[in-house]
ROLO-62928 format. One record per residue (C-alpha): y, x negated, z; residue number from 1; residue in one letter. Coordinates in steps of 0.02 Angstrom, whole numbers. Example, Ala and Ser with C-alpha at 12.3 -4.5 7.8 and 13.67 -1.06 7.14 Angstrom:
<pts>
<pt><Y>-225</Y><X>-615</X><Z>390</Z><nr>1</nr><rest>A</rest></pt>
<pt><Y>-53</Y><X>-684</X><Z>357</Z><nr>2</nr><rest>S</rest></pt>
</pts>
This chain:
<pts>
<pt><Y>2701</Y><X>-5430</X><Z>-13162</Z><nr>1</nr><rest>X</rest></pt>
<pt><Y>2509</Y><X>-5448</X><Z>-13201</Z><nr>2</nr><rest>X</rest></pt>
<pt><Y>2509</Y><X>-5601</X><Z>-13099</Z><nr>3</nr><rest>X</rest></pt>
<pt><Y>2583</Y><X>-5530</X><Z>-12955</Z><nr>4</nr><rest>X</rest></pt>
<pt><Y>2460</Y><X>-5396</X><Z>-12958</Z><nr>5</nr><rest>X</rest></pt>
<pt><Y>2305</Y><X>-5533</X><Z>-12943</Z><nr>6</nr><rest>X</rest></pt>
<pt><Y>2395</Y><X>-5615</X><Z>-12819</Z><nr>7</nr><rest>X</rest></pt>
<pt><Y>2412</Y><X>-5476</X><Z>-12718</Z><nr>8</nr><rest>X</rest></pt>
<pt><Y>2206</Y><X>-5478</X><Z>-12703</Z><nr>9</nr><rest>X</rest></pt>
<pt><Y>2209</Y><X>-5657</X><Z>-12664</Z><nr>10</nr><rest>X</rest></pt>
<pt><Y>2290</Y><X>-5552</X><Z>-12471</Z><nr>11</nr><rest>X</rest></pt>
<pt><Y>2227</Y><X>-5383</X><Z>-12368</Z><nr>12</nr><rest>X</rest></pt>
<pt><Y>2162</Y><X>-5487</X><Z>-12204</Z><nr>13</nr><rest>X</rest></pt>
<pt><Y>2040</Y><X>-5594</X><Z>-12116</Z><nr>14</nr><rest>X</rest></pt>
<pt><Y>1952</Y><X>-5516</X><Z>-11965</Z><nr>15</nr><rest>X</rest></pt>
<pt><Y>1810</Y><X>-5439</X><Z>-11889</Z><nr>16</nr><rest>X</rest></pt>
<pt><Y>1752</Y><X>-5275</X><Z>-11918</Z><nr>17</nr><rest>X</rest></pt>
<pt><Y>1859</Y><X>-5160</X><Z>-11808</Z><nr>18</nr><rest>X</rest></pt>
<pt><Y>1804</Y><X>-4988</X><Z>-11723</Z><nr>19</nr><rest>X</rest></pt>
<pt><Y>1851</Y><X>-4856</X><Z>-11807</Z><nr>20</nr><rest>X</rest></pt>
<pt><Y>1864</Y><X>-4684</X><Z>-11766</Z><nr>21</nr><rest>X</rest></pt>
<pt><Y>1733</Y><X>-4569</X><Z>-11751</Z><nr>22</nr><rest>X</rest></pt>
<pt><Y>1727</Y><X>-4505</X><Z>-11970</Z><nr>23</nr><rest>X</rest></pt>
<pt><Y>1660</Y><X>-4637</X><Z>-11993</Z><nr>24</nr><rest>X</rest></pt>
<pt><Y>1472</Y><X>-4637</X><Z>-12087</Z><nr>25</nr><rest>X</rest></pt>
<pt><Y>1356</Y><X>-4733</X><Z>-11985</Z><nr>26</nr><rest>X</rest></pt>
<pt><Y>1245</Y><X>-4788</X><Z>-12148</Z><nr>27</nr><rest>X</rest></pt>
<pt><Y>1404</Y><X>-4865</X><Z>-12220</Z><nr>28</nr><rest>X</rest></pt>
<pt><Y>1442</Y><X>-4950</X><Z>-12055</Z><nr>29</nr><rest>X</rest></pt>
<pt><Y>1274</Y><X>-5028</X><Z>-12036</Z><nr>30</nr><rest>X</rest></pt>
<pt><Y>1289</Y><X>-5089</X><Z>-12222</Z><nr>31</nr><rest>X</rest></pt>
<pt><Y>1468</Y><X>-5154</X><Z>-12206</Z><nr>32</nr><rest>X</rest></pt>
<pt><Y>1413</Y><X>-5234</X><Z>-12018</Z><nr>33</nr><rest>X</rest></pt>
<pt><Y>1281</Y><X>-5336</X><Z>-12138</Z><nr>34</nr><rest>X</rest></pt>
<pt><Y>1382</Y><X>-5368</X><Z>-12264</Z><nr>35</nr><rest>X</rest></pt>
<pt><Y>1504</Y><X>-5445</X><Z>-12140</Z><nr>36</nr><rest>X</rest></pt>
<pt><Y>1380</Y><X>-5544</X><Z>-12029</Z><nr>37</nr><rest>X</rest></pt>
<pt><Y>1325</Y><X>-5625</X><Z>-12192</Z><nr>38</nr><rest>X</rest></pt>
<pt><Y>1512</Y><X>-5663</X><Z>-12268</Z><nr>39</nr><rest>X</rest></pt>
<pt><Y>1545</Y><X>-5736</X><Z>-12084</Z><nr>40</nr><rest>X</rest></pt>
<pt><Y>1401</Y><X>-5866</X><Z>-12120</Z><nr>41</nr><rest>X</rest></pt>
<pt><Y>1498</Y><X>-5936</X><Z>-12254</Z><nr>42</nr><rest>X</rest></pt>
<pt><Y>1632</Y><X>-6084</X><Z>-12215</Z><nr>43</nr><rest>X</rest></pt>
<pt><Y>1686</Y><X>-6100</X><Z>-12385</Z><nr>44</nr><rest>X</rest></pt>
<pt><Y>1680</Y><X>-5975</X><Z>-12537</Z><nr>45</nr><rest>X</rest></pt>
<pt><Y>1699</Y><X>-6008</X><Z>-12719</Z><nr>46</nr><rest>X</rest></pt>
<pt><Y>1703</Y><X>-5882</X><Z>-12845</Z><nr>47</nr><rest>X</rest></pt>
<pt><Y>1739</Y><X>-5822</X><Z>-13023</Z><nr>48</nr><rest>X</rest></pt>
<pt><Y>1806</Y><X>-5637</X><Z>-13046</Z><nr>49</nr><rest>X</rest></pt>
<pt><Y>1875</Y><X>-5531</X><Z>-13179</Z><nr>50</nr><rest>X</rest></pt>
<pt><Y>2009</Y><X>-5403</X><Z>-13162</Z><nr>51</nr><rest>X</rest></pt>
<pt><Y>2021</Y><X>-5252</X><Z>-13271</Z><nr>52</nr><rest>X</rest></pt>
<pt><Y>2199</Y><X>-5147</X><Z>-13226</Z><nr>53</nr><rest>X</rest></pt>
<pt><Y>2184</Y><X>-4963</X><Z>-13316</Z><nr>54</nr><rest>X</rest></pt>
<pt><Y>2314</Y><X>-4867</X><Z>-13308</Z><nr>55</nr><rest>X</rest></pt>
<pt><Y>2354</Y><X>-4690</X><Z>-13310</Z><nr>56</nr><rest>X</rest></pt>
<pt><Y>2383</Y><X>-4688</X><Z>-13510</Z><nr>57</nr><rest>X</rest></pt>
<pt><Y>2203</Y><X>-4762</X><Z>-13516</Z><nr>58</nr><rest>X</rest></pt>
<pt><Y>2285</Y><X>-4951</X><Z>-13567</Z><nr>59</nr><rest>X</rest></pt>
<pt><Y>2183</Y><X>-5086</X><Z>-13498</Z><nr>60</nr><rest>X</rest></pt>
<pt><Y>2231</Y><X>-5266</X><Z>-13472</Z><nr>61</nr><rest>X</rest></pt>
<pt><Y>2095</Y><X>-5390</X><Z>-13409</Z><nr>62</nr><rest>X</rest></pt>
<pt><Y>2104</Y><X>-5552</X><Z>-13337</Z><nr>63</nr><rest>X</rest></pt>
<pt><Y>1991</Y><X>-5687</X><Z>-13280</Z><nr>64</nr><rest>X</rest></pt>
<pt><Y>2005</Y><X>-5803</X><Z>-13125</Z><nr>65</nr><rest>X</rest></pt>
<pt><Y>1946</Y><X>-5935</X><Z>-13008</Z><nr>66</nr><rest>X</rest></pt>
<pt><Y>1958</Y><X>-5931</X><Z>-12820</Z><nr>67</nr><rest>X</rest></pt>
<pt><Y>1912</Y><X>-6024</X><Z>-12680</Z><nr>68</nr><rest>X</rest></pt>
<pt><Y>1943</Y><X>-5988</X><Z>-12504</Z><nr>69</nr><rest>X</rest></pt>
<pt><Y>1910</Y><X>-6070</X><Z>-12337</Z><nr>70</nr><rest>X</rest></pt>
<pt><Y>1981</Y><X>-5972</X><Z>-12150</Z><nr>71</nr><rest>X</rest></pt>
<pt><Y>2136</Y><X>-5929</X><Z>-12224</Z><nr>72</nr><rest>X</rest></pt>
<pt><Y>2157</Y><X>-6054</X><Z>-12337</Z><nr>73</nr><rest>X</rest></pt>
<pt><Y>2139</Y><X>-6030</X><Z>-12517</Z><nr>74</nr><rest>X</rest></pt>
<pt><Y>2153</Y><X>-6101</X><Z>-12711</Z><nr>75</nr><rest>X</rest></pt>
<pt><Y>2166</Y><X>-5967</X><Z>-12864</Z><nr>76</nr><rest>X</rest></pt>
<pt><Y>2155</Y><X>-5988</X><Z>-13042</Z><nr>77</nr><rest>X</rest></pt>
<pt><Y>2237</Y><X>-5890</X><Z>-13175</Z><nr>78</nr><rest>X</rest></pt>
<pt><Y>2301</Y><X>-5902</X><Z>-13346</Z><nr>79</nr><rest>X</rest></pt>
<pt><Y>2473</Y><X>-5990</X><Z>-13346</Z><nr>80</nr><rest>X</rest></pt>
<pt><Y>2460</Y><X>-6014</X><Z>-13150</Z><nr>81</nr><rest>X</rest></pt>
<pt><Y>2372</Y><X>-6123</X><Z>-13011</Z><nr>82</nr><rest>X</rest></pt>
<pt><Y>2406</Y><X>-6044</X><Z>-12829</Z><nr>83</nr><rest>X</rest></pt>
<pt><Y>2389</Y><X>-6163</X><Z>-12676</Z><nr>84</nr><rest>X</rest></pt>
<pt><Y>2383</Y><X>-6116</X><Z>-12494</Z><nr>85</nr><rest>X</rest></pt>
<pt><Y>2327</Y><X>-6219</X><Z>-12335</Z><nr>86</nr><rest>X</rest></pt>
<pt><Y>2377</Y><X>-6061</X><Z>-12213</Z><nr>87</nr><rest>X</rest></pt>
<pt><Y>2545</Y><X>-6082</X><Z>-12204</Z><nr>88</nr><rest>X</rest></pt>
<pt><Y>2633</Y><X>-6121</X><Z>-12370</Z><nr>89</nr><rest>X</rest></pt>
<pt><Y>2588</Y><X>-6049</X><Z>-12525</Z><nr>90</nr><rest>X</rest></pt>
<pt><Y>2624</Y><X>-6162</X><Z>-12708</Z><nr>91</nr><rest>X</rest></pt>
<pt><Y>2612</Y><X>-6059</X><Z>-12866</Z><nr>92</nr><rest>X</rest></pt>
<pt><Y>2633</Y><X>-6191</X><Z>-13018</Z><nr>93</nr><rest>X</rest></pt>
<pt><Y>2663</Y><X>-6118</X><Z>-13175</Z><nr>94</nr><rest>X</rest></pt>
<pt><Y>2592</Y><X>-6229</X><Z>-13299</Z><nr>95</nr><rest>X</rest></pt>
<pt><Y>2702</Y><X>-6197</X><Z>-13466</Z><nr>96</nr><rest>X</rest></pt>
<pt><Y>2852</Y><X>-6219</X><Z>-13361</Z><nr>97</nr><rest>X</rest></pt>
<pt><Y>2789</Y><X>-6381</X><Z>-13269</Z><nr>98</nr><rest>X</rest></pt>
<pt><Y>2860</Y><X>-6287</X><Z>-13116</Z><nr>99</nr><rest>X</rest></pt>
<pt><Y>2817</Y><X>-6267</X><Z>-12927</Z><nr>100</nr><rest>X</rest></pt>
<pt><Y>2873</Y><X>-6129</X><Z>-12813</Z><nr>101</nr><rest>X</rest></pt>
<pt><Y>2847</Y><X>-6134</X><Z>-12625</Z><nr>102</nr><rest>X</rest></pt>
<pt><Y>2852</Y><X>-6000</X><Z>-12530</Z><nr>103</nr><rest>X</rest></pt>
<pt><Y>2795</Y><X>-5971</X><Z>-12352</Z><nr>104</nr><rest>X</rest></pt>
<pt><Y>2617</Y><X>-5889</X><Z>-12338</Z><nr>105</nr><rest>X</rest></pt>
<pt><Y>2645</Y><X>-5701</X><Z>-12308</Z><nr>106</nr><rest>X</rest></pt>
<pt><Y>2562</Y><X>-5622</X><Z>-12127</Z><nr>107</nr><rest>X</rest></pt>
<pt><Y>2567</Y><X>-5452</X><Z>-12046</Z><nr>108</nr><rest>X</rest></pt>
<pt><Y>2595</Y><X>-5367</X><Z>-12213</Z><nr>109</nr><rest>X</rest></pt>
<pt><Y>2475</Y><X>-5209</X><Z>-12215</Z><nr>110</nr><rest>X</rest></pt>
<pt><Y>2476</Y><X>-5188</X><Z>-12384</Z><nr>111</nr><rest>X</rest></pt>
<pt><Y>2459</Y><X>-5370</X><Z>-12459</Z><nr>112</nr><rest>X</rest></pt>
<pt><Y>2281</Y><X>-5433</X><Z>-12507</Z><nr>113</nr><rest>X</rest></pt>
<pt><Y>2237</Y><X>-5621</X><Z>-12521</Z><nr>114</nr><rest>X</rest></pt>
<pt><Y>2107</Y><X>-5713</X><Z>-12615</Z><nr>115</nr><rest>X</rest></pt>
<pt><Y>2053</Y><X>-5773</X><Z>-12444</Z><nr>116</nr><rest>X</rest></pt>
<pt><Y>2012</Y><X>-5598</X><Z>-12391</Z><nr>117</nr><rest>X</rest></pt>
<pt><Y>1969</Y><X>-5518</X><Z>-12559</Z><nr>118</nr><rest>X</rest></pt>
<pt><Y>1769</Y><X>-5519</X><Z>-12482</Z><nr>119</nr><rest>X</rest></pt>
<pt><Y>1825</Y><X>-5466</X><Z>-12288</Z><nr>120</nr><rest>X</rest></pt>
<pt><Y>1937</Y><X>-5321</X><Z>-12360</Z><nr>121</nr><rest>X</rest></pt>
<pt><Y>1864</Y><X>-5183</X><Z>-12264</Z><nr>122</nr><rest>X</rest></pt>
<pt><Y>1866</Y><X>-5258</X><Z>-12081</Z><nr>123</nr><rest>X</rest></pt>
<pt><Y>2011</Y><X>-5168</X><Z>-12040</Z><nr>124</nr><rest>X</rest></pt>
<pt><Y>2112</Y><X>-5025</X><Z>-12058</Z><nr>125</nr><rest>X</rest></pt>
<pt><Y>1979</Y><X>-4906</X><Z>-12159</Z><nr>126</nr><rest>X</rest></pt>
<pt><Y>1880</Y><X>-4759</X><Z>-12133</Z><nr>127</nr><rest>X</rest></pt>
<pt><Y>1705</Y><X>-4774</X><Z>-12256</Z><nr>128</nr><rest>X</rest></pt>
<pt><Y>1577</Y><X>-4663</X><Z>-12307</Z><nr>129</nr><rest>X</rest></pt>
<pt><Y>1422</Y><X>-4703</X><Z>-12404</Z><nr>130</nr><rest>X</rest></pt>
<pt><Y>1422</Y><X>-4642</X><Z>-12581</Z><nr>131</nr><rest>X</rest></pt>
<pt><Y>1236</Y><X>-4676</X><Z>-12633</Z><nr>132</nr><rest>X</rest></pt>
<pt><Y>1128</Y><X>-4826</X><Z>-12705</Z><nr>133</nr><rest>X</rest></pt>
<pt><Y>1011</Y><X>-4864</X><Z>-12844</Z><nr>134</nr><rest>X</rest></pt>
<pt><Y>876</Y><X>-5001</X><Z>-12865</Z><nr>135</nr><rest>X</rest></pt>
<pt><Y>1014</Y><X>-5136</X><Z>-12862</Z><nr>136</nr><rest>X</rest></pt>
<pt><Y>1171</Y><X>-5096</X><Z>-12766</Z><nr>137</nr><rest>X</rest></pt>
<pt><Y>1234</Y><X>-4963</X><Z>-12636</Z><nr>138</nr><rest>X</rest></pt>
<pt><Y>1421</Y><X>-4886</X><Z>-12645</Z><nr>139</nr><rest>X</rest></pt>
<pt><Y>1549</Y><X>-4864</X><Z>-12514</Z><nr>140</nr><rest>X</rest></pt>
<pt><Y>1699</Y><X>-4783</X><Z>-12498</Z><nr>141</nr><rest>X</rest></pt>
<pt><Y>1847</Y><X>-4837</X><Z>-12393</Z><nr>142</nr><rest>X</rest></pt>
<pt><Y>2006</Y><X>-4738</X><Z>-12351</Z><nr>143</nr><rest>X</rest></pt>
<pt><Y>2165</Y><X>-4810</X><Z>-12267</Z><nr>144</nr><rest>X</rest></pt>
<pt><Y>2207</Y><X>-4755</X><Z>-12092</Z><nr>145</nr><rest>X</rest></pt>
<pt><Y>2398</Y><X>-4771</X><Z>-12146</Z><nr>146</nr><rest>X</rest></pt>
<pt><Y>2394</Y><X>-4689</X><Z>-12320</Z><nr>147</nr><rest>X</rest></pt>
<pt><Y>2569</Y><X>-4673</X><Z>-12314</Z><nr>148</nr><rest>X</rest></pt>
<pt><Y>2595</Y><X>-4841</X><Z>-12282</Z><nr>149</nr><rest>X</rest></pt>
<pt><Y>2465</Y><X>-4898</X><Z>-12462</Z><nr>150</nr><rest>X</rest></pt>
<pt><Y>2494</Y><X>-4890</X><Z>-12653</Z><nr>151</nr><rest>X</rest></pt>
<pt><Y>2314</Y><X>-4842</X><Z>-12655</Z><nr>152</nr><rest>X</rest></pt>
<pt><Y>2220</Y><X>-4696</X><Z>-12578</Z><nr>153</nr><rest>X</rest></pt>
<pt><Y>2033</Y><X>-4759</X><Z>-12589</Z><nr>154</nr><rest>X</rest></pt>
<pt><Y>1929</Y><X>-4917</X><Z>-12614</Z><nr>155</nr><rest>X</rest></pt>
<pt><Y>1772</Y><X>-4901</X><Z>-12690</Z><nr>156</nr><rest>X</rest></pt>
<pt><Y>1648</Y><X>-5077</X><Z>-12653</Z><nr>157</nr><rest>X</rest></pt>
<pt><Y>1495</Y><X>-5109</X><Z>-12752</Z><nr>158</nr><rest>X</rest></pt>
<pt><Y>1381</Y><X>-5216</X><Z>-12641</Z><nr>159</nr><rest>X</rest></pt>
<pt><Y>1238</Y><X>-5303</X><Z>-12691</Z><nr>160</nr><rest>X</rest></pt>
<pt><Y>1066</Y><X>-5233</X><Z>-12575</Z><nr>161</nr><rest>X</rest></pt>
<pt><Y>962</Y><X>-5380</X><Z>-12575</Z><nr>162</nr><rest>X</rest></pt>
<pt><Y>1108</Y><X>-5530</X><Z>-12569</Z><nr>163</nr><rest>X</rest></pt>
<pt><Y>1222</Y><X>-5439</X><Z>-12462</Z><nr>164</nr><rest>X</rest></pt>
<pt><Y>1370</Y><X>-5475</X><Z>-12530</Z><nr>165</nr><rest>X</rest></pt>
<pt><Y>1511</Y><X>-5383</X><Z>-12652</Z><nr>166</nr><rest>X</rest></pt>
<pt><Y>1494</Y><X>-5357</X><Z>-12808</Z><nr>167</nr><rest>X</rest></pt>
<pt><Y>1648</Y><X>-5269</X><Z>-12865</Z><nr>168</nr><rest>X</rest></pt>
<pt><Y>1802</Y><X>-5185</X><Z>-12791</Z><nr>169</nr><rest>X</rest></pt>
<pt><Y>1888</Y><X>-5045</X><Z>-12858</Z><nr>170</nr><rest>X</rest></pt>
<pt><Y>2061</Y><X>-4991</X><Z>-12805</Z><nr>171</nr><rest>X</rest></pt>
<pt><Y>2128</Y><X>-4829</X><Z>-12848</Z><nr>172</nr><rest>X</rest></pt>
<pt><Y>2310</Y><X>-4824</X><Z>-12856</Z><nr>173</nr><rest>X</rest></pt>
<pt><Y>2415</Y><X>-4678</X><Z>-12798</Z><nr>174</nr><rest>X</rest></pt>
<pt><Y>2497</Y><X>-4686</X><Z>-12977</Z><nr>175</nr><rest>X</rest></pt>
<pt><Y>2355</Y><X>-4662</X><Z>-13070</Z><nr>176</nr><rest>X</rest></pt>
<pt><Y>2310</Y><X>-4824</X><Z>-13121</Z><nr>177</nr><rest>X</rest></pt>
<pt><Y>2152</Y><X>-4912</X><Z>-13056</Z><nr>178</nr><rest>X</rest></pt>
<pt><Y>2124</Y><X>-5100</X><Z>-13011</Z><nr>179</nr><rest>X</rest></pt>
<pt><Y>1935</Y><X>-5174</X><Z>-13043</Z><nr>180</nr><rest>X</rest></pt>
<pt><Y>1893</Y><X>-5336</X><Z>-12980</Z><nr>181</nr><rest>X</rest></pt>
<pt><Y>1708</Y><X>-5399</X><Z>-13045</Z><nr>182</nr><rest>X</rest></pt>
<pt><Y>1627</Y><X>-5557</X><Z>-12943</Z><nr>183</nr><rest>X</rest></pt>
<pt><Y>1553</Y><X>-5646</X><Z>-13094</Z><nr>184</nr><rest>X</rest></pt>
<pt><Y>1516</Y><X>-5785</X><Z>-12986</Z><nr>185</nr><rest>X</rest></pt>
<pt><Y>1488</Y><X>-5807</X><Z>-12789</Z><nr>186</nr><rest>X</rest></pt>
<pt><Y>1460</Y><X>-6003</X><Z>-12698</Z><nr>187</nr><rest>X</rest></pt>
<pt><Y>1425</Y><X>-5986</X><Z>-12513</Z><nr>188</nr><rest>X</rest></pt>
<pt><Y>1475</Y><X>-6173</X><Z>-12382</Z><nr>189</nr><rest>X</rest></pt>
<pt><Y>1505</Y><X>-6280</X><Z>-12541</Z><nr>190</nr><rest>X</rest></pt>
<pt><Y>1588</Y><X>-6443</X><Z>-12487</Z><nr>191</nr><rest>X</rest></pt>
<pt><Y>1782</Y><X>-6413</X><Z>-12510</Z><nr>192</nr><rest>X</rest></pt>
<pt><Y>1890</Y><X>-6535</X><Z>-12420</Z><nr>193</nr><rest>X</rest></pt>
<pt><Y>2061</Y><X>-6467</X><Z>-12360</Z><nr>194</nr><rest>X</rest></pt>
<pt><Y>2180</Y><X>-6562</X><Z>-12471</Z><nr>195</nr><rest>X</rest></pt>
<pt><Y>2102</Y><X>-6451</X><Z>-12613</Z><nr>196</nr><rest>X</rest></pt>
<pt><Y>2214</Y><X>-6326</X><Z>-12556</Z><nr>197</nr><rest>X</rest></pt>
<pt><Y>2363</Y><X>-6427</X><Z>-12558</Z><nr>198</nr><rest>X</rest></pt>
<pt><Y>2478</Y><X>-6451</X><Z>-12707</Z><nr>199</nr><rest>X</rest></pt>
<pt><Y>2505</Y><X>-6636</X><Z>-12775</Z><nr>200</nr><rest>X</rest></pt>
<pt><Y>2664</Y><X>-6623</X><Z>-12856</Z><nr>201</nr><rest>X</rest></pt>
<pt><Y>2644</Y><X>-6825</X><Z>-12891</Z><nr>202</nr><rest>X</rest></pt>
<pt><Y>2520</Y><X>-6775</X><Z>-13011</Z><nr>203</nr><rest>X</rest></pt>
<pt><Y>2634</Y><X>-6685</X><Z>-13098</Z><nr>204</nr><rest>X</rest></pt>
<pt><Y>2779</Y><X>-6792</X><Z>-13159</Z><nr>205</nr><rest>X</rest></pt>
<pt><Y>2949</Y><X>-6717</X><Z>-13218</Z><nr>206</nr><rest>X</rest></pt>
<pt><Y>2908</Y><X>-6559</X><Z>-13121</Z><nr>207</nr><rest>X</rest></pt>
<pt><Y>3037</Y><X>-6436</X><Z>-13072</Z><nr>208</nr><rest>X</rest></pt>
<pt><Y>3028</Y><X>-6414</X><Z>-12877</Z><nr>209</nr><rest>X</rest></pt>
<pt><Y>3092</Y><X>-6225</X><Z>-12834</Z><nr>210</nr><rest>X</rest></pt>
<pt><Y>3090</Y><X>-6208</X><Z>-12627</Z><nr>211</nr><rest>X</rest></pt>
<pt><Y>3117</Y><X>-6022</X><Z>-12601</Z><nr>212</nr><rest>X</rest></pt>
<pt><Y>3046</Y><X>-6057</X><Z>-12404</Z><nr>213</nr><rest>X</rest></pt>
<pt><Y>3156</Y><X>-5995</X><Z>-12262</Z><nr>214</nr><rest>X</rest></pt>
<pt><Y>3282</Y><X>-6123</X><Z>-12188</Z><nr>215</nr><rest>X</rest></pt>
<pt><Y>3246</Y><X>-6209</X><Z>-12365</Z><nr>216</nr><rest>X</rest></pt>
</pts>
């Protein structure tokens, strides 16, 4: 359950900062159009992030993870898992079961987030306002135009003034519950080559191939 939650990050879509309508603050839409013009820069991304899920009875569970992304292509590291996608197919191997499900990559899902789109979250679909800033970081606050169609009801990103880039994202869930993702780490154009984002089964001998692709 906890792994489907991080993997739901890993999705929510790549794109360039729609127009929205007219509530929208202007100081948060000059810092997000920054914040995107810089992410844009990058052809490759690698990062380390922790996730902290409270929930309503004040329980917290934390996890820590690896990603790296290029377009829509991306590689994520958890505990007990290894997620692959070049675009199109996505392998999740789960290590103590030396076993490999493929799936086809998920598109035109609203409400699915991606690590290859965990740092272009808020190009589309929000309303934002500005929240405020200190010496270090500013705030913004992003609604969905489609509440109805969300588990959450705001996103709060953290967003680092002088680098321009996020710092944390905060999801607060309809239920309660809220979903914390800390960047510990952030790599702008390091040299990944696209067979990183591949799974090598061969590498893997006696593994347990489970095909859960259409037509499969």
């Amino acid at each position: 359950m906890f792994t489907k939650k991080i993997t739901l990050i890993a999705l929510l879509a790549v794109g360039f900062l729609t127009s929205l309508n007219a509530q929208n603050d202007p100081k948060a839409k000059t810092i997000l159009d920054d914040l995107s013009a810089k992410t844009k820069a990058y052809t490759t991304v690698k990062a380390e992030f922790e996730l902290v899920v409270e929930k309503k009875d004040k329980t917290k569970e934390t996890q820590k993870g690896k990603i790296q992304t290029k377009g829509s292509k991306y590689k994520l590291f958890i505990p007990g898992h290894e997620i692959y996608c070049d675009g199109k197919t996505v392998w999740d191997y789960i290590k103590d079961a030396n076993e490999v499900q493929i799936k086809d990559m998920e598109v035109g899902n609203d409400d699915a987030l991606s690590p290859s789109t965990i740092f272009t979250l808020y190009e589309k679909g929000y309303k934002y306002k500005f929240d405020g800033e200190d010496a270090v970081t500013q705030t913004i606050s992003l609604f969905p135009l489609n509440p109805d169609k969300k588990k959450f009801h705001t996103i709060k990103l953290i967003i680092d003034k002088t680098k321009k880039q996020i710092t944390s994202v905060k999801m607060m869930m309809k239920d309660g519950s809220t979903q914390t993702y800390s960047i510990k780490s952030f790599l702008g154009n390091a040299d990944i080559p696209d067979s990183d984002f591949v799974f090598d089964k061969k590498t893997h001998p006696g593994i347990d191939v489970e095909d859960l692709r259409d037509g499969k």
